[in-house]
C-alpha positions in Angstrom: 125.4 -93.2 104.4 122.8 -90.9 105.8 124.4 -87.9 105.0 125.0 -89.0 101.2 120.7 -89.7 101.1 120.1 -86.2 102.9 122.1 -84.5 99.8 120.3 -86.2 97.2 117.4 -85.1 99.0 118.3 -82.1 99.0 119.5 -81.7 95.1 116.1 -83.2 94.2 113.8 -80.2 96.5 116.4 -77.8 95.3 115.5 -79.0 91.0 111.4 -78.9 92.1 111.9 -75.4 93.6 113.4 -74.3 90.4 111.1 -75.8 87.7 107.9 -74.6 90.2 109.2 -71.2 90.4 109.8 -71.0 86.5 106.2 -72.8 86.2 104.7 -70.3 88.7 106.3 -67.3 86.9 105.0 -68.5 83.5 101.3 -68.4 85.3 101.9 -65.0 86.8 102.5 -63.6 83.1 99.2 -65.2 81.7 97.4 -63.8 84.2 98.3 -60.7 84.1 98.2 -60.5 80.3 94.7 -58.9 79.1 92.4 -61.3 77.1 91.7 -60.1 73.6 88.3 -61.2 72.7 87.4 -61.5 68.9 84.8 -59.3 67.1 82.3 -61.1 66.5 80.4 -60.4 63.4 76.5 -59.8 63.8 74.2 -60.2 60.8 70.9 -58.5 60.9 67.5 -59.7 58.8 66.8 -57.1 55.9 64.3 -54.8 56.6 60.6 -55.8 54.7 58.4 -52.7 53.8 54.8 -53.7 53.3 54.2 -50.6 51.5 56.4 -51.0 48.8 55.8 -53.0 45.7 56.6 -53.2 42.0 54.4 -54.4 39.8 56.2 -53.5 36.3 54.0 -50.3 35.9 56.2 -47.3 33.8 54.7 -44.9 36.3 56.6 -47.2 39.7 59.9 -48.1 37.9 61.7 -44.7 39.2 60.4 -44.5 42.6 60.5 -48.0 43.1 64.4 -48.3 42.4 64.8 -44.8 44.2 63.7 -46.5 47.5 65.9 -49.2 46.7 68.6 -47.5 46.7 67.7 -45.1 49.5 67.6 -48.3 51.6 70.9 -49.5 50.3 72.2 -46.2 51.8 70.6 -46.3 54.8 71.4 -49.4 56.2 74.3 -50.7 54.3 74.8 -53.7 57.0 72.1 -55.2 56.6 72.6 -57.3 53.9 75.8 -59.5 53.6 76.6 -59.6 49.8 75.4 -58.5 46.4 73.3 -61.9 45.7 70.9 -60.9 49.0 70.2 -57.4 48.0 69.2 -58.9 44.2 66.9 -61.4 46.2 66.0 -58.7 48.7 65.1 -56.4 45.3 63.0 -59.3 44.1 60.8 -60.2 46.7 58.8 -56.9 45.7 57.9 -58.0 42.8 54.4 -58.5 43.1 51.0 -56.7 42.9 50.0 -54.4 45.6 47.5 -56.5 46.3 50.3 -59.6 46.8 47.9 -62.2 46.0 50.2 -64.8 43.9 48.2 -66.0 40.6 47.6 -62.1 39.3 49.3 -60.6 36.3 52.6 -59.1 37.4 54.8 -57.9 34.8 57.8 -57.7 37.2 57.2 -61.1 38.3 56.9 -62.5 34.8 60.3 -60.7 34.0 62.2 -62.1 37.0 61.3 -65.7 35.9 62.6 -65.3 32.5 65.8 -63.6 33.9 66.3 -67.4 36.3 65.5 -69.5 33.3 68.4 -67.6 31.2 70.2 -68.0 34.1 69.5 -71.5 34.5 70.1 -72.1 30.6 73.0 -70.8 30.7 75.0 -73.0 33.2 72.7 -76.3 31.5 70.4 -76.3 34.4 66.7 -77.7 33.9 64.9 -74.7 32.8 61.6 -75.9 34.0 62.5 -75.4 37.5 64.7 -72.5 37.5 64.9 -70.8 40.6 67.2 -68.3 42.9 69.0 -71.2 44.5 71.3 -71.5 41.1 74.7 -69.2 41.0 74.1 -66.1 39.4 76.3 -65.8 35.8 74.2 -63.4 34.0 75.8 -60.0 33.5 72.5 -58.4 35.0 72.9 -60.5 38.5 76.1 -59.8 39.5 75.9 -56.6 41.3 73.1 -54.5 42.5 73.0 -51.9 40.8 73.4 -53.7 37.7 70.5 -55.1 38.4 68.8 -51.8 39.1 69.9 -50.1 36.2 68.5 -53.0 34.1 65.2 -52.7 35.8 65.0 -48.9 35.1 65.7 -49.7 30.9 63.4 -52.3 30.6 60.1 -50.9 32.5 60.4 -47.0 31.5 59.1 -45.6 28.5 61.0 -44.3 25.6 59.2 -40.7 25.3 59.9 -39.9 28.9 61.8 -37.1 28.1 59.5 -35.6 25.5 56.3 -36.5 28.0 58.3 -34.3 30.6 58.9 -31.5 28.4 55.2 -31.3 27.7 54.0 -31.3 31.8 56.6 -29.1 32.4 55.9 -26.8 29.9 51.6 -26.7 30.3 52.2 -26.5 34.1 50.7 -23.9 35.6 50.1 -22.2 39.1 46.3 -22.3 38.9 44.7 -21.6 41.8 47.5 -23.9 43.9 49.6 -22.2 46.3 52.6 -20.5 45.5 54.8 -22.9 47.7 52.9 -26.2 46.3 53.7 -24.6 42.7 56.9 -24.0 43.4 57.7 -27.7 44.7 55.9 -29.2 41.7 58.0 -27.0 39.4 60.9 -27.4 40.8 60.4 -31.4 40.8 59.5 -31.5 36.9 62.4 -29.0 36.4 65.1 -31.6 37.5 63.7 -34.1 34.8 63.8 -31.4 31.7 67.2 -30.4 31.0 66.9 -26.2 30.5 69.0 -23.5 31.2 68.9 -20.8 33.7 67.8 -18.0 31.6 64.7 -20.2 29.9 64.0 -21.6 33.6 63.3 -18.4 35.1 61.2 -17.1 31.6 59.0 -20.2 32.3 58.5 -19.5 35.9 57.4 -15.9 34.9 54.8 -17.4 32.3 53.9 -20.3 34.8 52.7 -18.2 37.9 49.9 -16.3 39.0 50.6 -12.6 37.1 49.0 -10.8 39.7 52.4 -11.1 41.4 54.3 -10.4 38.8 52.1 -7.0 38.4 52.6 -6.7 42.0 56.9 -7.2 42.2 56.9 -4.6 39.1 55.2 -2.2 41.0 56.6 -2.4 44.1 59.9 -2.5 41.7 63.1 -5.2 42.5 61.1 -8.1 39.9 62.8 -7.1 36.6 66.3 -7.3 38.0 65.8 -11.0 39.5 67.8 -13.7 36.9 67.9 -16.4 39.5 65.4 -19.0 40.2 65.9 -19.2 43.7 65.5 -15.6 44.3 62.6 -15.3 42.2 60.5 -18.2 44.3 61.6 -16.3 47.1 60.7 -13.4 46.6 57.4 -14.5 44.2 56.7 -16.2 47.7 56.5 -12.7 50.0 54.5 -11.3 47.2 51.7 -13.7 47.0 50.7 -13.0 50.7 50.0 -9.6 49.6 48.1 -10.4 46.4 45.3 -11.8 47.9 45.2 -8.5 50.0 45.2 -6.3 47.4 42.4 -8.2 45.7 40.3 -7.6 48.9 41.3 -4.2 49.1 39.9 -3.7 45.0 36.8 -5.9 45.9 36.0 -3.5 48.4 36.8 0.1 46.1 34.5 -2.0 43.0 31.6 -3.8 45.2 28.6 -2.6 43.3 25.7 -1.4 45.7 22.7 -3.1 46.7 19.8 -1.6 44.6 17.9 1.3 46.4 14.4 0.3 47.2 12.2 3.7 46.9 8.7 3.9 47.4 6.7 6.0 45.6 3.3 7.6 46.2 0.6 7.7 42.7 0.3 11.6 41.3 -1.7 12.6 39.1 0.1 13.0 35.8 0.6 16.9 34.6 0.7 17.8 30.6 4.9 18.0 29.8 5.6 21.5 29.1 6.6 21.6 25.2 10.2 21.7 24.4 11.5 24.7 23.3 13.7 22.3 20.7 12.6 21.2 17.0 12.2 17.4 17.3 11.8 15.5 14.1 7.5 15.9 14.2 7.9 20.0 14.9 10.2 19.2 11.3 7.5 17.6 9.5 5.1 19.8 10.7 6.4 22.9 9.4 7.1 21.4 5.8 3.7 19.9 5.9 2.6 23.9 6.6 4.7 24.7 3.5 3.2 22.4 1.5 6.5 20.4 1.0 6.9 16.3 0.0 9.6 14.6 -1.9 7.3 14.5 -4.9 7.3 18.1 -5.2 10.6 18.7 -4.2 11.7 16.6 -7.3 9.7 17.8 -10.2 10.7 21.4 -8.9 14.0 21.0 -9.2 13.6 19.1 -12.3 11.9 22.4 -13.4 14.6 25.1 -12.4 17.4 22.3 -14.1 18.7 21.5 -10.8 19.8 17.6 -8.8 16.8 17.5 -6.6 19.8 15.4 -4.5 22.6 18.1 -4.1 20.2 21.2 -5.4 23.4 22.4 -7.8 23.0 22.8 -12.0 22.4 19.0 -13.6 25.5 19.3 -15.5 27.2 17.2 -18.0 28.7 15.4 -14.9 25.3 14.9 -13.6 24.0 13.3 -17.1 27.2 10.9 -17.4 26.6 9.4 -14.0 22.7 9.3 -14.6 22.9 10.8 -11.4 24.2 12.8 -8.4 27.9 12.2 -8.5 28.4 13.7 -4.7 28.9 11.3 -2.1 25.4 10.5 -0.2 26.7 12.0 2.7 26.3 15.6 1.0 22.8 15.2 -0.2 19.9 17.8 0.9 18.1 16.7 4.2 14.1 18.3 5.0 16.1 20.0 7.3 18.9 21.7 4.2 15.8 21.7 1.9 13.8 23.4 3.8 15.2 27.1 3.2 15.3 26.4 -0.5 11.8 25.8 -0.3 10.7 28.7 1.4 12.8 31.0 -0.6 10.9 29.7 -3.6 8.0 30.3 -2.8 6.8 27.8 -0.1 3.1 26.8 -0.4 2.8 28.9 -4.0 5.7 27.4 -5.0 3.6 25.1 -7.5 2.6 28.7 -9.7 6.5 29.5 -10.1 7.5 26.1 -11.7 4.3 25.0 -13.3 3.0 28.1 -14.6 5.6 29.8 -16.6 3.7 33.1 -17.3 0.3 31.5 -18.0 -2.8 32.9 -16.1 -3.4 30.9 -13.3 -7.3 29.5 -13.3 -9.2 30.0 -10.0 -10.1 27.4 -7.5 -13.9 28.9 -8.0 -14.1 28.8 -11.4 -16.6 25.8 -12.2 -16.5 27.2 -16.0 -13.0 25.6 -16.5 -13.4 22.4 -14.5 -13.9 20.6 -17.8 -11.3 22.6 -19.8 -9.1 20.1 -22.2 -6.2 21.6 -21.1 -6.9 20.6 -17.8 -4.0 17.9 -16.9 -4.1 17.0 -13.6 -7.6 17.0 -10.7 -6.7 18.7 -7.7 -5.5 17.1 -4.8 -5.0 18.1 -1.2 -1.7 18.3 0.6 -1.6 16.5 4.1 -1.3 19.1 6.9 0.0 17.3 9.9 -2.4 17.7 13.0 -1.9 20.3 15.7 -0.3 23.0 13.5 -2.7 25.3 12.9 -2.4 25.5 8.9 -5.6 25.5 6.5 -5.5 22.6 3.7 -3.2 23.7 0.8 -5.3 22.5 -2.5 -3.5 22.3 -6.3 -5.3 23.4 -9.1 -5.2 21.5 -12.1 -2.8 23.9 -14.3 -2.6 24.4 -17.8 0.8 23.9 -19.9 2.2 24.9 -23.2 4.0 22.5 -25.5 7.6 22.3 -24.6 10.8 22.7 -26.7 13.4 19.8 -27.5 15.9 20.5 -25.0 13.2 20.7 -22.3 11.7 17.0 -23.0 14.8 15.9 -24.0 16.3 16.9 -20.2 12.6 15.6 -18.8 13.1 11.9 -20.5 16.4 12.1 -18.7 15.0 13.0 -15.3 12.4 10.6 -15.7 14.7 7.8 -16.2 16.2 8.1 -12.4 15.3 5.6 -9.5 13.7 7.5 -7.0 14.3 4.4 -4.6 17.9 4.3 -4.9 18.7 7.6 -2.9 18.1 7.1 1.2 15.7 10.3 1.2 13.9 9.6 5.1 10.1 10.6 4.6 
């Protein structure tokens, strides 16, 4: 009897060995197995930029959305789905001033966008808000979204308004490197090509250093922008040398302060030259004036203007035909005058063979023939000659052809011709 309980005893340690060994080995392997932990996702609050608004104004819609997008880029992780970067995108709409109550474009445009929104799932319009699903086409991704910003707040002569700053820009008195960043900036939004880029660029800049690269030699050959900023950048460091160096080489002196002592003035030695009053003085010793010179040439038949034969020519014209610019000066009349005769040139031309009366004879100065009273001729001062007087002369009755050539003569303008007294 005992030994049959001791077996059972036995059978039953031997079954709670077995299922503790198999109940120990199943612990060992969990154990030793290494715990896989799951990743955990961690959400972040978007980022909020106190200097960065968008009030609707043409001139912020492209730099506004460029930030946007730059953000987007930057910290992609930050925002869990589409519909938080729209609301994240909307929170900027505002003035910069963010004072709620002002007139904001954007802000007025993003409440229409909820109520069609709202609308169009038959949602109360009146209070319309971002808590709705989006279903518009415009709300359903960001840069849908974007892109609708960007049509609806820019302006529809963008193009031609950049086209016009890009082509009046100029370098100014700016620096070459500031130039060169705002050209390059407006040259992105004008499409041109590489040829009419770099012609612009040449007509844009400062053309000192163009003159400069010419002469130094290398500009002509540039066709590419790059190179020519480049190099239109190594040359400007030299222009304002060069102007120094010229400022220097053209500086005009400071006036030369001299002082001089008072003396006594000493009579100017003549000149051994004929000036215009040694001219008239020696015609005035001839006993020459216009007046003369005319009605002698009238008597030898000759243009008292170009001293040749009063020809048919002469007659036609009712006057010198000869340009004025060959026409006898005191200076050309002068010989003629003295080769007639000079001061008794009036006996040659008014005489004609008659006996010449005396300036003494008081017997003949009531004669009937007398025509004219005698009268002086002006003797300039200083020249030494006595007073030249004209006795009234005698004349016989003339032929036809003679009064008939007279009449003509007398017709004439004196004034026209530019004789200089």
């Amino acid at each position: 009897m005992k030994t049959h309980i001791a077996k059972e005893f036995l059978q039953i340690r031997n079954n709670f060995d077995t299922s503790t060994s198999s109940t120990n080995t199943r612990l060992f392997q969990l154990e030793s197995r290494d715990l896989v932990t799951p990743a955990t996702k961690a959400h972040f609050e978007p980022p909020h930029y106190s200097h960065l608004s968008f009030s609707g104004e043409v001139s912020e819609t492209h730099q506004f959305c460029y930030s946007i997008r730059d953000t987007f880029a930057r910290i992609p992780h930050y925002f869990s789905d589409e519909r938080e970067k729209i609301l994240w995108i909307s929170s900027y709409f505002r003035t910069t001033t963010g004072r709620l109550g002002d007139q904001c474009p954007s802000y007025s445009w993003w409440q229409s966008l909820l109520t069609r929104n709202a609308s169009k799932q038959d949602l109360p319009t009146k209070s319309a808000s971002a808590l709705a699903p989006f279903v518009l086409p415009e709300l359903t991704h960001s840069d849908t979204f974007l892109s609708t910003i960007e049509d609806h707040f820019s302006s529809h002569t963008e193009e031609e308004d950049a086209r016009k700053a890009f082509f009046a820009l100029r370098q100014g008195t700016s620096s070459i490197a500031d130039f060169n960043i705002q050209f390059n900036t407006l040259l992105y939004s004008v499409d041109l090509s590489p040829r009419s880029a770099v012609k612009h660029y040449e007509r844009a800049i400062n053309q000192k250093i163009i003159e400069l690269g010419i002469q130094r030699g290398g500009w002509s050959e540039l066709t590419d922008l790059d190179d020519m900023q480049r190099m239109a950048v190594k040359l400007s460091l030299d222009v304002g040398r060069v102007n120094q160096i010229n400022q220097r080489k053209f500086t005009v002196p400071p006036p030369r302060v001299e002082y001089k002592t008072s003396v006594t003035s000493q009579p100017a030695a003549k000149s051994s030259q004929s000036g215009p009053m040694d001219i008239d003085a020696v015609l005035a010793a001839v006993g020459f004036n216009w007046r003369l010179w005319r009605e002698t040439c009238v008597a030898r038949e000759l243009c008292f203007r170009c001293v040749q034969p009063f020809d048919r020519e002469h007659i036609k014209n009712r006057g010198c035909p000869r340009p004025e610019n060959t026409w006898v000066e005191k200076e050309q009349a002068l010989p003629y005058w003295k080769e007639w005769g000079g001061v008794t040139r009036e006996k040659h031309f008014v005489d004609k063979g008659k006996k010449r009366d005396s300036v003494d004879d008081s017997e003949d100065s009531h004669s009937p023939k007398r025509r004219f009273q005698s009268t002086s001729t002006p003797v300039a001062s200083g020249s030494g000659a006595e007073p030249v007087h004209l006795d009234s002369v005698s004349t016989e009755p003339m032929s036809i052809g003679e009064i008939m050539f007279n009449r003509q003569m007398s017709q004439l303008e004196y004034e026209e011709f530019s004789f200089k007294p």
